[in-house]
N, C-alpha and C positions, 0 to 999 in steps of 0.2 A: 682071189676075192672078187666077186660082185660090189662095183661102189656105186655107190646115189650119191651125187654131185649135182649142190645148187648154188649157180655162182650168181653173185651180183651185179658185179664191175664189168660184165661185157669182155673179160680177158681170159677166154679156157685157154690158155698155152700155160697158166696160174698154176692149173690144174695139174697140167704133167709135172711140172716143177716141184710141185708140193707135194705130188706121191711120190716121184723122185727120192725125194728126200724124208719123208716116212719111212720108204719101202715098204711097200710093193710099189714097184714102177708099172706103168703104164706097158699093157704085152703090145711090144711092135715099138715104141718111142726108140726111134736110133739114137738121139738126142741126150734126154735123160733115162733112157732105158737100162736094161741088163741084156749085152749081145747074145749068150747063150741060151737065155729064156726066149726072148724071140727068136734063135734059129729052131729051136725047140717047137716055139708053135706053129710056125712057118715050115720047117721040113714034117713035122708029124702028125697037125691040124689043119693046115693047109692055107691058113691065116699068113699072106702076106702081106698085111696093112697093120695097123694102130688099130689096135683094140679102142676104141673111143667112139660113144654115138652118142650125138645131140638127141633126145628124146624129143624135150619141145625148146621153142625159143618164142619168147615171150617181150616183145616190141611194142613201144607205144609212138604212133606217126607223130610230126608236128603237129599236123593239125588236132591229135587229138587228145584224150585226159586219159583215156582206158587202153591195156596193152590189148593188143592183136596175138595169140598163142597159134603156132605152127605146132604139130605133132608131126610126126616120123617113127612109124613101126622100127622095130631090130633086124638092122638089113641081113637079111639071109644067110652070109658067111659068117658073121659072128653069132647068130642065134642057132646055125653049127655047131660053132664049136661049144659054145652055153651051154647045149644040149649033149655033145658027147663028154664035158667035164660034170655037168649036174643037171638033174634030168628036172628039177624044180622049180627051177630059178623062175621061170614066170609067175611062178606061184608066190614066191619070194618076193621080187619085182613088183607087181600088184598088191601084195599088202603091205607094202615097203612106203608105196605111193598112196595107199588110203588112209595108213598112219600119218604121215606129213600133208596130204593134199594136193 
């Protein structure tokens, strides 16, 4: 599964936790993972990290009233493997985000 994940409280480690415990866990969380799912996309996808990207993070300084939004494209290796499991998902992705904003 492709998730959209918007956290409030400044704490994604939440986040593994509570797909953890859902199921689906997080592909790669040594943590609260499934070992054989990550050796799986690790020896066959080539994904040796934690499936997890900040898209944006969205800051407000002391000094100021309005957050500061950082973006971050989908690093390379995981929009890999995106693509050798679903060839759509940006297309997914983007109206995922212009449903919500």
């Amino acid at each position: 599964s492709l998730v959209r994940v918007r956290t409030y409280t400044g704490r994604p480690h939440q986040v593994r936790r509570h797909l953890a415990h859902l199921s689906p866990p997080v592909i790669g969380d040594a943590n609260h993972g499934k070992g054989a799912l990550n050796r799986a996309f690790r020896d066959g996808l080539g994904l040796p990290r934690m499936a997890l990207h900040a898209r944006s993070l969205a800051v407000v300084p002391p000094d100021a009233t309005t957050p500061t939004t950082f973006v971050a494209p989908m690093p390379d290796d995981l929009a890999a493997v995106l693509d050798a499991l679903w060839s759509d998902w940006r297309e997914a992705l983007a109206a995922a985000e212009h449903a919500t904003g």
